[in-house]
PDB file as gemmi writes it, atoms N, CA and C in Angstrom:
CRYST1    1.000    1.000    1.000  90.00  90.00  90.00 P 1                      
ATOM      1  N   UNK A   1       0.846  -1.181   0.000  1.00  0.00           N  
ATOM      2  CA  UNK A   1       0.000   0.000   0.000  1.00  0.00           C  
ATOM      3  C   UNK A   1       0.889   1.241   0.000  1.00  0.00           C  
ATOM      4  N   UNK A   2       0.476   1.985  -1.162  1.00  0.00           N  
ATOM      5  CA  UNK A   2       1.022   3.249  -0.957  1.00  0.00           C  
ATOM      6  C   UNK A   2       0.252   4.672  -1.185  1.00  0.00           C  
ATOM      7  N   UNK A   3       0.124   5.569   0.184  1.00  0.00           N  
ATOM      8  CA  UNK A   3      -1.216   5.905   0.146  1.00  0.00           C  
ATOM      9  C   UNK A   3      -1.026   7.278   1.291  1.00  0.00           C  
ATOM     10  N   UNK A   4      -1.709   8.171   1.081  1.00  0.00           N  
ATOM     11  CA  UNK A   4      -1.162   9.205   1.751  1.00  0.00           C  
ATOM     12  C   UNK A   4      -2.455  10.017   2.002  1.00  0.00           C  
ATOM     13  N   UNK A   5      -3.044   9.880   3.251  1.00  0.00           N  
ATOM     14  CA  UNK A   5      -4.259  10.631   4.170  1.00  0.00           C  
ATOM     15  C   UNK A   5      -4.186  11.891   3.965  1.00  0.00           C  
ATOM     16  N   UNK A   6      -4.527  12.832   3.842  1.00  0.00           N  
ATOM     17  CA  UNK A   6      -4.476  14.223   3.673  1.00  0.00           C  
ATOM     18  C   UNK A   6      -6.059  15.376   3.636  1.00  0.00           C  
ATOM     19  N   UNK A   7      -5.756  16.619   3.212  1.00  0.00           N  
ATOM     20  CA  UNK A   7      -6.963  17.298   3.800  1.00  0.00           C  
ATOM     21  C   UNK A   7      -6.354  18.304   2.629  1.00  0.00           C  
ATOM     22  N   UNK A   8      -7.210  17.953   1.116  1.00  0.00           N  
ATOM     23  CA  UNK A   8      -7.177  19.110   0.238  1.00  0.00           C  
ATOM     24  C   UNK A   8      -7.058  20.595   0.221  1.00  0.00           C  
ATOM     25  N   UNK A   9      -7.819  20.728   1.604  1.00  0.00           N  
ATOM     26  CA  UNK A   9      -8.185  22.482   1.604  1.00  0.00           C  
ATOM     27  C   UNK A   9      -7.136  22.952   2.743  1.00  0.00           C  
ATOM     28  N   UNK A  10      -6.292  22.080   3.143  1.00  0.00           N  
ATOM     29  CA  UNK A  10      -4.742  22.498   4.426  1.00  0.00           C  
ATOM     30  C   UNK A  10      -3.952  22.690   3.788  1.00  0.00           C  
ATOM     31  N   UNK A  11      -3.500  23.807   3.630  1.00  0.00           N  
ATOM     32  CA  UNK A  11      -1.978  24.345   2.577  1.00  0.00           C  
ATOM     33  C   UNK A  11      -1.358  23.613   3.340  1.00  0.00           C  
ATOM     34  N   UNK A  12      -0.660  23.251   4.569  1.00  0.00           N  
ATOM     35  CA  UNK A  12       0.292  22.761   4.898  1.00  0.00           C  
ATOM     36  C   UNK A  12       0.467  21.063   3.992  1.00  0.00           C  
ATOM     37  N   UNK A  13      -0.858  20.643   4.220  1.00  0.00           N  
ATOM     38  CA  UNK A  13      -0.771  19.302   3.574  1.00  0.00           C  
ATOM     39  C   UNK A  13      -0.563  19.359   1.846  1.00  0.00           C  
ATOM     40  N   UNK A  14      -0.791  20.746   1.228  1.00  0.00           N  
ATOM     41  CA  UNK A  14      -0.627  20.708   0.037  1.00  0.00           C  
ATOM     42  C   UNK A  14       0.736  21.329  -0.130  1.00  0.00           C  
ATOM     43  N   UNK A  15       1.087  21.907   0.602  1.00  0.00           N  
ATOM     44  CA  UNK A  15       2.853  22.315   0.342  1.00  0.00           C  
ATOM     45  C   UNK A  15       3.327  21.019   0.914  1.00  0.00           C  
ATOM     46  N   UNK A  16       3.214  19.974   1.137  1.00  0.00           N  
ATOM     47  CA  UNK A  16       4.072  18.703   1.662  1.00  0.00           C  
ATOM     48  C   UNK A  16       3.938  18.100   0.537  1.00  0.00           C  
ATOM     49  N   UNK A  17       2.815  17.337  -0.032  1.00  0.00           N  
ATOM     50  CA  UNK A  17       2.670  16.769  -1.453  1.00  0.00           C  
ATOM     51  C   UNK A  17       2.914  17.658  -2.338  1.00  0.00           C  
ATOM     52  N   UNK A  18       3.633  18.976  -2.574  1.00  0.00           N  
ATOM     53  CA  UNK A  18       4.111  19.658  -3.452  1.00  0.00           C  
ATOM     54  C   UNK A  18       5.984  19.265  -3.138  1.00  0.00           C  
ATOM     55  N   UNK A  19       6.550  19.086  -2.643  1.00  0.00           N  
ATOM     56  CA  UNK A  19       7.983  18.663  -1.999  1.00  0.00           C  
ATOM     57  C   UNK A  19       8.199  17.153  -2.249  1.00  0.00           C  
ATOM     58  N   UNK A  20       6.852  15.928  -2.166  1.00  0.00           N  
ATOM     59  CA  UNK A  20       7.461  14.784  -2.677  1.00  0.00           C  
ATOM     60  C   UNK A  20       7.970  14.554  -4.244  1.00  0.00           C  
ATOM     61  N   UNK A  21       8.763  13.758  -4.586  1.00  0.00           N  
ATOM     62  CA  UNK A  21       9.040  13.569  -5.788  1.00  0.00           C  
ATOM     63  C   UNK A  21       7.777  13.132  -6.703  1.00  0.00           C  
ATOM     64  N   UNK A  22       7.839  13.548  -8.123  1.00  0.00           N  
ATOM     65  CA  UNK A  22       6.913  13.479  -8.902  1.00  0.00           C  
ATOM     66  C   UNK A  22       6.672  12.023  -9.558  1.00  0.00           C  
ATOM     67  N   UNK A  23       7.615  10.819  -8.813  1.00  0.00           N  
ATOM     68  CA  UNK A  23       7.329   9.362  -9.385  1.00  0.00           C  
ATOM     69  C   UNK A  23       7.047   8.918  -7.773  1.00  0.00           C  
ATOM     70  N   UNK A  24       6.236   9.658  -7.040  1.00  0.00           N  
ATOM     71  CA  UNK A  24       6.053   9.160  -5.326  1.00  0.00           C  
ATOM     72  C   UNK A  24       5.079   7.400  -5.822  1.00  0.00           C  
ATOM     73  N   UNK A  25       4.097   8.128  -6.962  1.00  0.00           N  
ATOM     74  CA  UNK A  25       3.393   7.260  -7.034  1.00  0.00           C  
ATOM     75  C   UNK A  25       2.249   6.841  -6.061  1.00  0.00           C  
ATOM     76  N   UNK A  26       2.002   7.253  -5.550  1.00  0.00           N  
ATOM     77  CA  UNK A  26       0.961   7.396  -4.055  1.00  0.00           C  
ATOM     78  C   UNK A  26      -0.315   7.813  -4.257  1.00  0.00           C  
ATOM     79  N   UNK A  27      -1.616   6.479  -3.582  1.00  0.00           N  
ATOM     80  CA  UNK A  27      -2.811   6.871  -3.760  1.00  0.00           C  
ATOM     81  C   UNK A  27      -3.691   7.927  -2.910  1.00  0.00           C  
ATOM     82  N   UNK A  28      -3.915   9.027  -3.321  1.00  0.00           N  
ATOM     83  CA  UNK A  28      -4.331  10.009  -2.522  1.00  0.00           C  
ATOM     84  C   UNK A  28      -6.075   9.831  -2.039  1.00  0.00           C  
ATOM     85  N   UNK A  29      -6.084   9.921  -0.710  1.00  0.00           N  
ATOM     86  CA  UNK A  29      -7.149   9.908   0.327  1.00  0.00           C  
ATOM     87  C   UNK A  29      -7.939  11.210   1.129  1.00  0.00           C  
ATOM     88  N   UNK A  30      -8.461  12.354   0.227  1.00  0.00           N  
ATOM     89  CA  UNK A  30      -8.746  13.230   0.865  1.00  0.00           C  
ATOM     90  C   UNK A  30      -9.986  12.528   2.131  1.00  0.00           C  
ATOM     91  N   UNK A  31      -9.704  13.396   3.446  1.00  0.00           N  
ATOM     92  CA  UNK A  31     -10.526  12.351   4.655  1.00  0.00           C  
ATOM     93  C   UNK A  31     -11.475  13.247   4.590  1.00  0.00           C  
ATOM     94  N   UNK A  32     -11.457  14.571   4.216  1.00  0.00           N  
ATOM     95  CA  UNK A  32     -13.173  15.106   4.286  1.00  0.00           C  
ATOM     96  C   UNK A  32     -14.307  14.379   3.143  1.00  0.00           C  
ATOM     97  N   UNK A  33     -13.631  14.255   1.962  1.00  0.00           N  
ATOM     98  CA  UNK A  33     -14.453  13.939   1.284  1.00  0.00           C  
ATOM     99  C   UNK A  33     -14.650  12.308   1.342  1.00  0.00           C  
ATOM    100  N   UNK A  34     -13.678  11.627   1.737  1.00  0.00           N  
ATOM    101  CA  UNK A  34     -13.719   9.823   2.255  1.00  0.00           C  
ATOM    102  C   UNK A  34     -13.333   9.710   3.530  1.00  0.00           C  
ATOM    103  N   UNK A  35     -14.488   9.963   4.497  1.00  0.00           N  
ATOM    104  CA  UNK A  35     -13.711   9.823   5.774  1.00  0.00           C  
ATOM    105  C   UNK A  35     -13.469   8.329   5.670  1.00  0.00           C  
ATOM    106  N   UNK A  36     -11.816   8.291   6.875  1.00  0.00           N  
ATOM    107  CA  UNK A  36     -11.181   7.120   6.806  1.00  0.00           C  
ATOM    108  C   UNK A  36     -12.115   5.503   7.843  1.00  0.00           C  
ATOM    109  N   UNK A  37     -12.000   4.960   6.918  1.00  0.00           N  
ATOM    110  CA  UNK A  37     -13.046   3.196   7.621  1.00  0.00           C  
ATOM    111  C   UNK A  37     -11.847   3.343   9.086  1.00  0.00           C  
ATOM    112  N   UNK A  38     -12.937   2.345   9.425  1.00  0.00           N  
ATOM    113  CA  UNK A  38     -12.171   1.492  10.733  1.00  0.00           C  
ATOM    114  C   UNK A  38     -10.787   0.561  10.256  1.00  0.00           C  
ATOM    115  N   UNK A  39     -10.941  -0.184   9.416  1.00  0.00           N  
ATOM    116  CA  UNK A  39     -10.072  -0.760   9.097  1.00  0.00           C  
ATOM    117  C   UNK A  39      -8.869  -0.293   8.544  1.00  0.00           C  
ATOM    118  N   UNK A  40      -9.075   0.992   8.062  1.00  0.00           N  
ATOM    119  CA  UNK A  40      -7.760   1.697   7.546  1.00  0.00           C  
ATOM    120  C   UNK A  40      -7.594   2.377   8.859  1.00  0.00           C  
ATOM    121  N   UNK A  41      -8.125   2.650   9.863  1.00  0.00           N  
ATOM    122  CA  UNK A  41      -7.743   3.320  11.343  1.00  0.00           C  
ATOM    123  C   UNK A  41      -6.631   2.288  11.719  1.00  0.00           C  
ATOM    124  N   UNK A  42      -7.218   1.149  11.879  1.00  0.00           N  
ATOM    125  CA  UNK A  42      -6.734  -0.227  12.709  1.00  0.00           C  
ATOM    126  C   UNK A  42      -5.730  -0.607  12.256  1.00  0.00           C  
ATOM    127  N   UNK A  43      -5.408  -0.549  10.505  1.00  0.00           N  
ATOM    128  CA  UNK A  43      -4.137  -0.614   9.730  1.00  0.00           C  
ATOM    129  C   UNK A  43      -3.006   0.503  10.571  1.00  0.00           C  
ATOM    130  N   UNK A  44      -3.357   2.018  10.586  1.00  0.00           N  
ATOM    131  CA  UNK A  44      -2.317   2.544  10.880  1.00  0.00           C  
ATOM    132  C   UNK A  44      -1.902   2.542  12.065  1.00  0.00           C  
ATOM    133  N   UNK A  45      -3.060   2.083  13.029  1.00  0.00           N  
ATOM    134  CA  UNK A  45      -2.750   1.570  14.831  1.00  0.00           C  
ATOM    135  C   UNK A  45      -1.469   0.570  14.681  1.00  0.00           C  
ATOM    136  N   UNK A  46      -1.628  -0.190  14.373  1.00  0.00           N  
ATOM    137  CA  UNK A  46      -0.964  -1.503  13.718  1.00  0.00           C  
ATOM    138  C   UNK A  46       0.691  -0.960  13.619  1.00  0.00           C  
ATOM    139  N   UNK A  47       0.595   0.002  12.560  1.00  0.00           N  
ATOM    140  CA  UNK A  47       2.108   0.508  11.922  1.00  0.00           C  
ATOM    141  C   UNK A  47       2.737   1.456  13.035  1.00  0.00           C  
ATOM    142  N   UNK A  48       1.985   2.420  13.810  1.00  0.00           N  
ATOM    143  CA  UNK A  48       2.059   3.289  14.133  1.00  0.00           C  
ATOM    144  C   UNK A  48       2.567   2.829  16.238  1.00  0.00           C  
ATOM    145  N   UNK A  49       1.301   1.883  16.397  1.00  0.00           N  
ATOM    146  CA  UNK A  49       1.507   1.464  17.473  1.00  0.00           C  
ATOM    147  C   UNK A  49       0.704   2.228  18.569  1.00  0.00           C  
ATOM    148  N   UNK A  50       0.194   2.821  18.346  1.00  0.00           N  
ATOM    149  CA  UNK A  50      -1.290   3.753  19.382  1.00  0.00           C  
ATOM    150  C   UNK A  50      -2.027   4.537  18.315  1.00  0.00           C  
ATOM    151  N   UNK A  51      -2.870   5.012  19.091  1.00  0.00           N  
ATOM    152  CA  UNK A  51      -3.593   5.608  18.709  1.00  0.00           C  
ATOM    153  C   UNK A  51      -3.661   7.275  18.914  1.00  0.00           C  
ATOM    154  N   UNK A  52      -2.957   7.210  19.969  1.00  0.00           N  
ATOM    155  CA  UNK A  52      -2.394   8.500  19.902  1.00  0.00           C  
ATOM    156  C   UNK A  52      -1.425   9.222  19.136  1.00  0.00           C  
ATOM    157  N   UNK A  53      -0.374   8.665  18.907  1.00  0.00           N  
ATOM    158  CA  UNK A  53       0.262   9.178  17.660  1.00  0.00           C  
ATOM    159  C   UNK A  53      -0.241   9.549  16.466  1.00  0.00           C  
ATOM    160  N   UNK A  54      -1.503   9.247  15.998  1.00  0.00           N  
ATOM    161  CA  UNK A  54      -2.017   9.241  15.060  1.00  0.00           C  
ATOM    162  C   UNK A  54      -3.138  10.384  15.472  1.00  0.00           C  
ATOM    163  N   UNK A  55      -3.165  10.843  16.601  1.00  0.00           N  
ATOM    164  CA  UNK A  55      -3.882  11.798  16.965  1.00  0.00           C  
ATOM    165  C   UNK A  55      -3.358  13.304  16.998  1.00  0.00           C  
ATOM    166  N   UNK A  56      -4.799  14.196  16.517  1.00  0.00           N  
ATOM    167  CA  UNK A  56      -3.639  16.029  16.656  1.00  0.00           C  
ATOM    168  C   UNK A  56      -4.366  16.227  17.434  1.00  0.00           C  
ATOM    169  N   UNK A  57      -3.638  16.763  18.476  1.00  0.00           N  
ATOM    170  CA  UNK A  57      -4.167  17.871  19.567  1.00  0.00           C  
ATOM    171  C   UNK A  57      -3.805  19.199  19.261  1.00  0.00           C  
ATOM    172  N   UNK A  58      -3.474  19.633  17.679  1.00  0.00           N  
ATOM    173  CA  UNK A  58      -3.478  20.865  17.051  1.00  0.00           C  
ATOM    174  C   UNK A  58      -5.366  20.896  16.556  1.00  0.00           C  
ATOM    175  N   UNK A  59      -5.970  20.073  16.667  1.00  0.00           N  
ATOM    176  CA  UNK A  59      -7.582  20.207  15.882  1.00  0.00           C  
ATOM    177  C   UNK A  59      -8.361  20.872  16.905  1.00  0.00           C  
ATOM    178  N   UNK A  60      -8.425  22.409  16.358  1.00  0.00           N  
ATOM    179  CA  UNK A  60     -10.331  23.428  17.169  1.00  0.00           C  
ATOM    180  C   UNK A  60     -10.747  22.509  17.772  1.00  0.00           C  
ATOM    181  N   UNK A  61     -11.305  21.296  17.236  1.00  0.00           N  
ATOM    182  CA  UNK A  61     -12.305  20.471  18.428  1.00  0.00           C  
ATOM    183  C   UNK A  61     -12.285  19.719  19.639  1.00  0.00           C  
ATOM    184  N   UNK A  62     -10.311  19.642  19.431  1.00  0.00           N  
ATOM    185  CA  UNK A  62      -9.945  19.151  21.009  1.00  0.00           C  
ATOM    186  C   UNK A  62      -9.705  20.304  21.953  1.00  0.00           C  
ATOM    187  N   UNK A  63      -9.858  21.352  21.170  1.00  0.00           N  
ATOM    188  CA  UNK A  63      -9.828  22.391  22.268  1.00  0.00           C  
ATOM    189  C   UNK A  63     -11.032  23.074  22.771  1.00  0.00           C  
ATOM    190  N   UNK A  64     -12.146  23.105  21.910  1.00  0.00           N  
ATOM    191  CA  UNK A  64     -13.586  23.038  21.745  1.00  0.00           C  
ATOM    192  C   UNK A  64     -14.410  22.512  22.673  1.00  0.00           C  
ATOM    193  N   UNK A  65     -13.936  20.672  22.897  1.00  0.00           N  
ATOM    194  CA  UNK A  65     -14.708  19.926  23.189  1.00  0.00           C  
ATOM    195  C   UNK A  65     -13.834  19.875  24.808  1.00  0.00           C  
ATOM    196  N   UNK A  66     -12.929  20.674  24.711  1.00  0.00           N  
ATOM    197  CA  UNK A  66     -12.206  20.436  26.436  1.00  0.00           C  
ATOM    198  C   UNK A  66     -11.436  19.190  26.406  1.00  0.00           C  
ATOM    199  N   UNK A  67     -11.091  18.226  25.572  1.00  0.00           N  
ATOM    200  CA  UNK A  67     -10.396  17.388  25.863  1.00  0.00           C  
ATOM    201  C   UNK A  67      -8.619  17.625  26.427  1.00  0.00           C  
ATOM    202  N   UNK A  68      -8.339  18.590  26.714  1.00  0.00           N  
ATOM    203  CA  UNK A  68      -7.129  18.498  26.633  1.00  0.00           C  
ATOM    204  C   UNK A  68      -7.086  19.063  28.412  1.00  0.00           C  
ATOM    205  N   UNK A  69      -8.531  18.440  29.051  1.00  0.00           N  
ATOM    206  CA  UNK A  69      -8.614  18.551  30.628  1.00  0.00           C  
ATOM    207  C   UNK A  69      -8.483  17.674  30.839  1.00  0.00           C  
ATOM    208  N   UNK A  70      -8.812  16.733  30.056  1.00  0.00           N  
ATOM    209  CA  UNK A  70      -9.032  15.084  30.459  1.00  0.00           C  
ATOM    210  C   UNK A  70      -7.900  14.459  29.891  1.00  0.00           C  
ATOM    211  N   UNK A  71      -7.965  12.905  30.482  1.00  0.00           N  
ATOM    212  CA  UNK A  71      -7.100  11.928  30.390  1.00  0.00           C  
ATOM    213  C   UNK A  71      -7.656  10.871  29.040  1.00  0.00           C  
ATOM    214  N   UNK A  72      -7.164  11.058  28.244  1.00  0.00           N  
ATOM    215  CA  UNK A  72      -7.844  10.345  26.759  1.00  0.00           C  
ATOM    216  C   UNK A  72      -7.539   8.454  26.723  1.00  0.00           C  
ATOM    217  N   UNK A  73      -8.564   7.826  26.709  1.00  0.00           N  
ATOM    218  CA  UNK A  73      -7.836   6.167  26.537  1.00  0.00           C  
ATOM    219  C   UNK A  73      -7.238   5.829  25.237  1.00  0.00           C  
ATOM    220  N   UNK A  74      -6.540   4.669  24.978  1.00  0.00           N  
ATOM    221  CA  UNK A  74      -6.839   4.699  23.176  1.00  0.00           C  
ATOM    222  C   UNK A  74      -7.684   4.703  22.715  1.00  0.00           C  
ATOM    223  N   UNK A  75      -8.717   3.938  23.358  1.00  0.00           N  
ATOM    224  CA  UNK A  75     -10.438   3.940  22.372  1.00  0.00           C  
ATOM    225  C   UNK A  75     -10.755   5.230  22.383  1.00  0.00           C  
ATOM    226  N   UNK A  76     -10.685   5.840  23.246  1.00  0.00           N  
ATOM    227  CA  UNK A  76     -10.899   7.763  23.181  1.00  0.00           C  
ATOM    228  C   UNK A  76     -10.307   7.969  21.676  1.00  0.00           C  
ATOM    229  N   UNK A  77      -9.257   7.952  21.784  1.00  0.00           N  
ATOM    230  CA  UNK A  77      -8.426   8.446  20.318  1.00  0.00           C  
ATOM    231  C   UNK A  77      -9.257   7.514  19.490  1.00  0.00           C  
ATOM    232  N   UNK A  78      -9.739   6.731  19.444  1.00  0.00           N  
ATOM    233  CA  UNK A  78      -9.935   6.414  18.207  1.00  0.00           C  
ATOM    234  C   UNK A  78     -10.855   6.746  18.108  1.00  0.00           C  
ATOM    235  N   UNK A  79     -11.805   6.480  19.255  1.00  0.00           N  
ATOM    236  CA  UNK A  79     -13.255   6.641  18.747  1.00  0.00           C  
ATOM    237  C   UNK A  79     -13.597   8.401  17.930  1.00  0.00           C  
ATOM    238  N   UNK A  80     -12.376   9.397  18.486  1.00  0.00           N  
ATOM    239  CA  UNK A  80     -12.840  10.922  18.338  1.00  0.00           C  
ATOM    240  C   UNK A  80     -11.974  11.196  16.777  1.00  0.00           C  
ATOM    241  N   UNK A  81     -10.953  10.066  16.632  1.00  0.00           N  
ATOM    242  CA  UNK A  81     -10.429  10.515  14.973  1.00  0.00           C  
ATOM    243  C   UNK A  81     -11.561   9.945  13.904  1.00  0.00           C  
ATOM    244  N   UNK A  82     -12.442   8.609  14.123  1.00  0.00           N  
ATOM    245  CA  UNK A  82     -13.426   8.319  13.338  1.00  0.00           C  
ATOM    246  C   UNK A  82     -15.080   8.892  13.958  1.00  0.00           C  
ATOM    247  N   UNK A  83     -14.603   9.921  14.463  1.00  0.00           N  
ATOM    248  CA  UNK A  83     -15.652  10.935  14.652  1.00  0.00           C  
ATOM    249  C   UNK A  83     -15.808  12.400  13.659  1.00  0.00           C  
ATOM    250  N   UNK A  84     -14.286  12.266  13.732  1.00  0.00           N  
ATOM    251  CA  UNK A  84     -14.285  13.891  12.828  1.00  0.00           C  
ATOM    252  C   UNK A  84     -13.143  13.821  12.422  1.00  0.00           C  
ATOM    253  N   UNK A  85     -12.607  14.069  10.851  1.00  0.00           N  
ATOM    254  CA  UNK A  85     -11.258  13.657  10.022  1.00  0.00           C  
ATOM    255  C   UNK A  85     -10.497  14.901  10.764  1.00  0.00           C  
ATOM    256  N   UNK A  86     -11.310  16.060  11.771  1.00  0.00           N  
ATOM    257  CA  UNK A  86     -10.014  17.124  11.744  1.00  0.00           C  
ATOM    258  C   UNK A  86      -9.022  16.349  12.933  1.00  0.00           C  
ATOM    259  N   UNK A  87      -9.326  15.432  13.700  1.00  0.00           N  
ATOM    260  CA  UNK A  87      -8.383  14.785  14.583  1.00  0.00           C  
ATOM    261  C   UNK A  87      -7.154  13.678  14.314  1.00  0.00           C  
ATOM    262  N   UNK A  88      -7.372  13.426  13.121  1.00  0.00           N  
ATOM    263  CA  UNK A  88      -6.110  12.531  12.482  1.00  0.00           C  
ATOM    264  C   UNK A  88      -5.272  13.620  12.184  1.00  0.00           C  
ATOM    265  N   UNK A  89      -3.717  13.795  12.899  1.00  0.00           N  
ATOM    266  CA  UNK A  89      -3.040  14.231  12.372  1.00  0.00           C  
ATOM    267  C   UNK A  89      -2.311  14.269  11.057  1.00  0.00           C  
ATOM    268  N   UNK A  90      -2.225  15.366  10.264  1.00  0.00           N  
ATOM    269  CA  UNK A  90      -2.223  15.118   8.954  1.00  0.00           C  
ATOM    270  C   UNK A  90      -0.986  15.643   8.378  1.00  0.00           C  
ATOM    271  N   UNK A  91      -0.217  14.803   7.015  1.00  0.00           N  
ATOM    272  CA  UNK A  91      -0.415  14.042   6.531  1.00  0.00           C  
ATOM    273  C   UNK A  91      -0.410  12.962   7.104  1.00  0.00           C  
ATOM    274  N   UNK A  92      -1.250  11.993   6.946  1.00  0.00           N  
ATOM    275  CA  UNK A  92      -0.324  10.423   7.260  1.00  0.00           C  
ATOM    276  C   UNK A  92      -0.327   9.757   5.850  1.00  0.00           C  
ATOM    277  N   UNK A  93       1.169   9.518   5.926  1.00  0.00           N  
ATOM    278  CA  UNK A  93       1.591   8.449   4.431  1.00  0.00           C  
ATOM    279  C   UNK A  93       2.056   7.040   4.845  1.00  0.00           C  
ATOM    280  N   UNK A  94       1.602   6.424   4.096  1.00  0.00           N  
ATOM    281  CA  UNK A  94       1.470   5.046   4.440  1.00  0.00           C  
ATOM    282  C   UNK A  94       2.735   4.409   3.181  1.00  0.00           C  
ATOM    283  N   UNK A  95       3.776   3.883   3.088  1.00  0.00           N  
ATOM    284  CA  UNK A  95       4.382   3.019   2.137  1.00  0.00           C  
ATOM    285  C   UNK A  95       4.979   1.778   2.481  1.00  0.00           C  
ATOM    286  N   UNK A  96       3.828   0.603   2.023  1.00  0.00           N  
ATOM    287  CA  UNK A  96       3.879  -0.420   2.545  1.00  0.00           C  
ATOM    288  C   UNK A  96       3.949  -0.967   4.088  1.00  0.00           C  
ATOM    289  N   UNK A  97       4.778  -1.082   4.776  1.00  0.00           N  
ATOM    290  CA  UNK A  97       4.711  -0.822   5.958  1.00  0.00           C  
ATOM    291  C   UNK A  97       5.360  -0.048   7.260  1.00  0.00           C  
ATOM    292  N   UNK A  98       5.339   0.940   6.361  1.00  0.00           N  
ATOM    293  CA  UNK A  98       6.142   2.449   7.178  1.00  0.00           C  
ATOM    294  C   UNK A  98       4.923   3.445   7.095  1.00  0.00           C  
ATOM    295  N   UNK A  99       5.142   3.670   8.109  1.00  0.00           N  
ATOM    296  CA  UNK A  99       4.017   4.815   8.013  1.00  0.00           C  
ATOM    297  C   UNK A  99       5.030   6.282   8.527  1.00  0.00           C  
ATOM    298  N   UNK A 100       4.442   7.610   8.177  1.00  0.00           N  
ATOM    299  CA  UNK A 100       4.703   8.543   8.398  1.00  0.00           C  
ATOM    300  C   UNK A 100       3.564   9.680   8.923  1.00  0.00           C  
ATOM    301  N   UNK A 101       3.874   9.990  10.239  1.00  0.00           N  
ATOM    302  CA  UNK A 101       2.452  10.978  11.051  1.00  0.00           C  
ATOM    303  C   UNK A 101       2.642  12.542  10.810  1.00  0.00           C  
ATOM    304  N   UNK A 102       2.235  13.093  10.335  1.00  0.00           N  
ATOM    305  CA  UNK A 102       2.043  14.585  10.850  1.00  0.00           C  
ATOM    306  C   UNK A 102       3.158  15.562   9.950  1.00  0.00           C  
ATOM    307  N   UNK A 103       3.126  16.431   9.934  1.00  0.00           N  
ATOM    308  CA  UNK A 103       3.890  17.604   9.295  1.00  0.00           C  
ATOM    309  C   UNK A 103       5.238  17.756   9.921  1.00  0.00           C  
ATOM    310  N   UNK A 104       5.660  16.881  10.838  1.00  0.00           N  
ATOM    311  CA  UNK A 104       7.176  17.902  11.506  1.00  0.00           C  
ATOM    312  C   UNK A 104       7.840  18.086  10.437  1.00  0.00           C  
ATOM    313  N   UNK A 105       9.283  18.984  10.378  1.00  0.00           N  
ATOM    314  CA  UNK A 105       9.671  18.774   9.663  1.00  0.00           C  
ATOM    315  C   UNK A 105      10.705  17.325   9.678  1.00  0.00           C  
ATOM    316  N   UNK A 106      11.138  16.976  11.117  1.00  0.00           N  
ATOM    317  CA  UNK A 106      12.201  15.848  10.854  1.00  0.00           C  
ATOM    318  C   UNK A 106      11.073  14.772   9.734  1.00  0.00           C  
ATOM    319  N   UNK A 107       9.887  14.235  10.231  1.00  0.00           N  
ATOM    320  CA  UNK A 107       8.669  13.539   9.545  1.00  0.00           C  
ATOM    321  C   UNK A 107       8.617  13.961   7.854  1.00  0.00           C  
ATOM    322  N   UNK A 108       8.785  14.839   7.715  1.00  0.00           N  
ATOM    323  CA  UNK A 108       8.874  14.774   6.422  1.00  0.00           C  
ATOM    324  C   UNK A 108       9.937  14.676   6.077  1.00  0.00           C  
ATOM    325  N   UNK A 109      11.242  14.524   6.223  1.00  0.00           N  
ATOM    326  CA  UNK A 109      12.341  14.704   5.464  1.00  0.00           C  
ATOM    327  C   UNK A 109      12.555  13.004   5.585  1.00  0.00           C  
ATOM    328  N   UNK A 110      12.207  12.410   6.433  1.00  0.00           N  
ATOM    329  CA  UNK A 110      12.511  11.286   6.591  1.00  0.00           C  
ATOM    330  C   UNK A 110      11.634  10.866   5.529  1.00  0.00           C  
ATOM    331  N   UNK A 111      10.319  11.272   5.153  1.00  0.00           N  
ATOM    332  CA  UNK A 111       9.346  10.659   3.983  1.00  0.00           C  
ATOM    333  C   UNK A 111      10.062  11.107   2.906  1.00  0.00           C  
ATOM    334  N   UNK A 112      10.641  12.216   2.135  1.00  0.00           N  
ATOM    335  CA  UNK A 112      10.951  12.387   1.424  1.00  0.00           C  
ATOM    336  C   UNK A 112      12.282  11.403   1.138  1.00  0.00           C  
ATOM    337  N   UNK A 113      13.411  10.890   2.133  1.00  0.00           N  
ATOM    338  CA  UNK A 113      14.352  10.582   1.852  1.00  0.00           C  
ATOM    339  C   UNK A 113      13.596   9.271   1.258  1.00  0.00           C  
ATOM    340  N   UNK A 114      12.882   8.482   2.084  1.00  0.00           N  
ATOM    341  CA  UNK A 114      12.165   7.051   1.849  1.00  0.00           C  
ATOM    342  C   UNK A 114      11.840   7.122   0.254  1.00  0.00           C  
ATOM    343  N   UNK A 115      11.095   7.942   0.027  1.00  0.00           N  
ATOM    344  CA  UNK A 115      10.756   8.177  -1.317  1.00  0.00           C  
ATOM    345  C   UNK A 115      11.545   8.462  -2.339  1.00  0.00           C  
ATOM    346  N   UNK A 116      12.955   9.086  -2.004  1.00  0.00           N  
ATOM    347  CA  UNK A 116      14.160   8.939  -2.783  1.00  0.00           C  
ATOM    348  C   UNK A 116      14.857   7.894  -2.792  1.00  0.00           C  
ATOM    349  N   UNK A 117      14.715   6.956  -2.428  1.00  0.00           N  
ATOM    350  CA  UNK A 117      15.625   5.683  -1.786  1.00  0.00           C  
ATOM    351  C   UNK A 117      14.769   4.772  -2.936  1.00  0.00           C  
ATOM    352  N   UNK A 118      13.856   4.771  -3.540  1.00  0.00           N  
ATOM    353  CA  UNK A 118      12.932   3.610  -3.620  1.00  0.00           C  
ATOM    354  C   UNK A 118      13.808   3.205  -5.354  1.00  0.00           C  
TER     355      UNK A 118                                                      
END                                                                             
């Protein structure tokens, strides 16, 4: 699988897929317009190893909804990223079985190198 979660209307996520190489080859997943199944959640739990990592506590609604008073479980995280796509931290790129979370920059340079390597 090669496949990269993202949010069309986030310049940040569109200046990142503007920086990968142009043979990335990668199937693109906008999550507003396809929010992500359970099973592609459970895939990146899997790669990723929680569910929190895969979680932004940069998203209005964890600050909205007060979560960041409380103590979150993993099922919390999951249940609130397949509640609303703004809580998956974004990008997540998936290649084969590496996954890559979020915008840092070390996170992307490490995706970009992966993607030069191939």
């Amino acid at each position: 699988m090669r496949k990269i979660y993202y949010l069309a209307s986030c310049d940040t996520c569109r200046k990142i897929i503007k920086s990968l190489p142009s043979n990335a080859n990668l199937e693109f997943h906008d999550i507003r317009q396809n929010p992500i199944t359970v099973e592609e959640l459970e895939f990146m739990h899997q790669l990723s190893g929680s569910y929190e990592a895969l979680f932004s506590k940069k998203a209005q609604l964890y600050k909205e909804k007060g979560l960041k008073n409380i103590t979150l479980t993993e099922e919390d995280y999951k249940n609130y990223i397949l509640e609303h796509y703004t809580f998956l931290s974004r990008p997540v790129v998936i290649l084969e079985n590496e996954i890559f979370i979020g915008n840092s920059q070390p996170n992307i340079l490490k995706l970009q190198k992966a993607l030069s390597n191939e």
